[in-house]
N, C-alpha and C positions, 0 to 999 in steps of 0.2 A: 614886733610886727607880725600879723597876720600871715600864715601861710596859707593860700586857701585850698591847697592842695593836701593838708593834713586830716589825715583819717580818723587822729586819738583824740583829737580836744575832748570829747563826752568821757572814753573811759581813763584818761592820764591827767586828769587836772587835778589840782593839789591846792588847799585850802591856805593859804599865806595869811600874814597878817598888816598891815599897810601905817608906816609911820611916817614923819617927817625927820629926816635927816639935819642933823642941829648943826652941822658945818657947810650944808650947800643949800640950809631949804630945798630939794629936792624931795618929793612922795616918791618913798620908796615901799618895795614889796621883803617880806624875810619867809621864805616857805616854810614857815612854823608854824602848826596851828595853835590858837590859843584858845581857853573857855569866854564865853559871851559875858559882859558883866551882866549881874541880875537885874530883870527888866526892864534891859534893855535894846533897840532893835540897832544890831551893827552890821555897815556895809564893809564885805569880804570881799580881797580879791581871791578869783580862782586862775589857776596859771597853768597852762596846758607846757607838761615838762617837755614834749618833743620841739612845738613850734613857737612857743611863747604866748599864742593868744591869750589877755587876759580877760576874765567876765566878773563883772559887783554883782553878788548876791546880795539880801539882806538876809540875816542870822537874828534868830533870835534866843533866848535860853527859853521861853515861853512857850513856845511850836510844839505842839502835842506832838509826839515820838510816837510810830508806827512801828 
């Protein structure tokens, strides 16, 4: 749940990766990042380690790198 009084979400968020848990069906979060498959666009969650807020990016391995 949202703190909304947290100051880190921008710089403490941490790139996880989101599966489905095979004994509760539950979407779950694992704060590991993993590589994108090839051309493909995946939705990431990002997870603010202080307050928990989470945000879906989409990733892609195609994204011109700056």
């Amino acid at each position: 749940m949202k703190n909304n009084n947290c100051q880190d979400c921008q710089e403490k968020s941490v790139e996880g990766r989101a599966y489905i848990d095979q004994e509760t069906g539950l979407l779950c979060v694992d704060l590991t990042s993993t590589e994108c498959p090839k051309g493909k666009d995946v939705l990431v969650p990002y997870v603010c380690t202080t307050c928990g807020e989470t945000t879906w990016k989409t990733k892609s391995d195609t994204e011109e790198k700056e």
